[in-house]
KOLLUMVEX-476226 format. One line per 10 residues: number of its first residue (from 1); their letters; for each residue z, y, x of C-alpha. Coordinates in steps of 0.02 Angstrom, whole numbers, plus 50000, padded with zeros to 5 digits. Example, Ala and Ser with C-alpha at 12.3 -4.5 7.8 and 13.67 -1.06 7.14 Angstrom:
! KOLLUMVEX-476226
1 = as = 50390 49775 50615  50357 49947 50684
***
This chain:
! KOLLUMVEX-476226
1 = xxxxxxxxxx = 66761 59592 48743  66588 59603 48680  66588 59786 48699  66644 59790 48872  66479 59636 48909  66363 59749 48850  66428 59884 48951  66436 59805 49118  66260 59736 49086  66183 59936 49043
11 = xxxxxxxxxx = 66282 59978 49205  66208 59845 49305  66030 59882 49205  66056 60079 49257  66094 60042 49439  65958 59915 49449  65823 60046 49383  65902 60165 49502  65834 60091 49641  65672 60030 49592
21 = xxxxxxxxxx = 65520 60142 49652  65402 60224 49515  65255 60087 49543  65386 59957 49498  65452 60049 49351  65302 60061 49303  65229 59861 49315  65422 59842 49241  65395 59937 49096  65212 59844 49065
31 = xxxxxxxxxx = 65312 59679 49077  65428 59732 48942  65245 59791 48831  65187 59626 48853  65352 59537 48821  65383 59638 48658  65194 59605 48594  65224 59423 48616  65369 59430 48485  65266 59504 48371
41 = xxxxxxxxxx = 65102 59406 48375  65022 59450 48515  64927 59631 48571  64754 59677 48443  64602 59607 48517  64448 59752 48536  64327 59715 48431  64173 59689 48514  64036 59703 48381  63939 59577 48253
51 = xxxxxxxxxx = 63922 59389 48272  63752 59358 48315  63683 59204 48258  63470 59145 48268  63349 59071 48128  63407 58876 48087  63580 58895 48161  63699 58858 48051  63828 59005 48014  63998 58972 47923
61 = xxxxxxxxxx = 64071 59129 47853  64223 59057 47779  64177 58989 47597  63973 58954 47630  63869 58880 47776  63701 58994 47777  63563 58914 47876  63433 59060 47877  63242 58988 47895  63115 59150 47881
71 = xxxxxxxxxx = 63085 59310 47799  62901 59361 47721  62858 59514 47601  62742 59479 47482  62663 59572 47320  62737 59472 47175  62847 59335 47182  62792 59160 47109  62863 58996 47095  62709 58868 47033
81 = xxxxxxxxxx = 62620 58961 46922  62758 59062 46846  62776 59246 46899  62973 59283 46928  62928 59456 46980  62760 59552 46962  62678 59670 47063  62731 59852 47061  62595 60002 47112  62707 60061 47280
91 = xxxxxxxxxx = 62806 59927 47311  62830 59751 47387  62954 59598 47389  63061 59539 47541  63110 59378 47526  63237 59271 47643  63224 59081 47636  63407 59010 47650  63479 58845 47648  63665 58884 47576
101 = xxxxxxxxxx = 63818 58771 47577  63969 58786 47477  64109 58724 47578  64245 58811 47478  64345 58731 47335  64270 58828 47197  64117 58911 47137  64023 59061 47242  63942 59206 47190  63774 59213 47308
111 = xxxxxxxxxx = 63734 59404 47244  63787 59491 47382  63781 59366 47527  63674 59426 47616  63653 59631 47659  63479 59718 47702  63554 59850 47846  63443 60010 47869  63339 60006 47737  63412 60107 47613
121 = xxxxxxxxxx = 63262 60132 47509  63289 59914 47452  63357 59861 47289  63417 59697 47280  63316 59587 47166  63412 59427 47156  63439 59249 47216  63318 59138 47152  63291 58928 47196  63147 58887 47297
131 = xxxxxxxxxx = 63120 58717 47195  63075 58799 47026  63108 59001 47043  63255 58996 46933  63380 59120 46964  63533 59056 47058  63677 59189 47038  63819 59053 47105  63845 58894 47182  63979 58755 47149
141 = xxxxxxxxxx = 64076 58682 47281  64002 58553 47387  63837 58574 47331  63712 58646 47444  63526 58731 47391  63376 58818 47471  63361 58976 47414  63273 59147 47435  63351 59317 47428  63250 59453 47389
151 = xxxxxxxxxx = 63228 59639 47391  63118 59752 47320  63048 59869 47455  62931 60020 47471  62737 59973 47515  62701 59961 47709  62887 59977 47761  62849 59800 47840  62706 59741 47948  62667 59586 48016
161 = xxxxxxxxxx = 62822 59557 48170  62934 59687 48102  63104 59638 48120  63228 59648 47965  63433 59624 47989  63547 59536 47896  63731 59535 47875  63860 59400 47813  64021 59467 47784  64180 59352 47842
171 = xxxxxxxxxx = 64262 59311 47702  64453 59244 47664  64515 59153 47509  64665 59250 47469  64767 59297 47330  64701 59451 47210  64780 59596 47173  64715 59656 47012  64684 59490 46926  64784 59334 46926
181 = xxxxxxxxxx = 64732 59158 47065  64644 59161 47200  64469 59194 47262  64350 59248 47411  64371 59401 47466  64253 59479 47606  64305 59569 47749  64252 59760 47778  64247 59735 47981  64231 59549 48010
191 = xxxxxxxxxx = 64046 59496 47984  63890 59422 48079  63721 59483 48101  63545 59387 48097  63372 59454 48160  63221 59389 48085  63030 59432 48115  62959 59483 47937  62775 59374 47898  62689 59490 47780
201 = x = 62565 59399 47669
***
């Protein structure tokens, strides 16, 4: 009984084609696309480039809010009267003042957070507090600190205006792979982009 349904309803399907013209087979067939990608979640969204985001704007990327302030290159890097960093013949200090917040439920590594793009002579430096110049390397949930990031960069690669870009990665809290629990991961194609003028003292 079944068998003989499914056949009368391809024979009425058939005939029904039959006499539909090619523009309607085709806006027929794109129905049926649509139809088929709704079972399944929906059709891929283009990716359209970076999230842009401006100076004191907050930015979430998943596990920290990032509220980026300025970014100035300097010769050494002090904090008081204390030198975290001295002054190297050739070479200068990028810094990026951050206020960071960790939303997330556990401790966050801050190396890494944020990504000098296109300057590939830059070596990351560290993450140091702005209150006492003490290095910072993670942050506990639900705490939130003003921090600067900085690079070590060649002499004169800045001037006064130049622009320098960052990028925040999205990030997920997922289950690891290699190791046991759970932790942030970020994502290779989901991140955000910031522009900053560079002050050079």
């Amino acid at each position: 009984m079944a068998t003989h349904r499914i056949a009368s309803l391809t024979g009425w399907l058939r005939g029904e084609f039959g006499r539909l013209k090619l523009r309607q087979l085709r806006a027929v067939a794109a129905a049926l696309i649509v139809a088929v990608a709704g079972l399944f979640g929906g059709l891929d969204t283009v990716n359209t480039g970076p999230t842009v985001f401006a100076a004191d704007e907050p930015h979430s990327d998943g596990q920290f809010t990032l509220t980026i302030a300025r970014a100035a290159v300097v010769d050494e890097l002090r904090a008081g009267r204390r030198v975290v960093a001295r002054a190297e013949p050739g070479r200068r200090y990028l810094g990026v003042v951050t206020t960071v917040r960790n939303d997330g439920t556990i401790p966050g590594r801050l190396l890494g957070e944020l990504q000098l793009r296109d300057h590939p002579d830059s070596t990351p430096v560290g993450v140091f507090r702005m209150n006492d110049g003490s290095p910072a390397t993670s942050l506990g949930p639900g705490l939130r600190e003003q921090l600067v990031f900085v690079w070590r960069v060649p002499d004169g690669e800045f001037q006064t205006g130049t622009e320098v870009t960052l990028r925040v990665a999205r990030k997920r809290f997922t289950e690891l792979l290699v190791t046991y629990g759970k932790n942030w991961v970020d994502s290779p194609t989901d991140y955000a982009e910031i522009t900053l003028p560079v002050t050079v003292k």
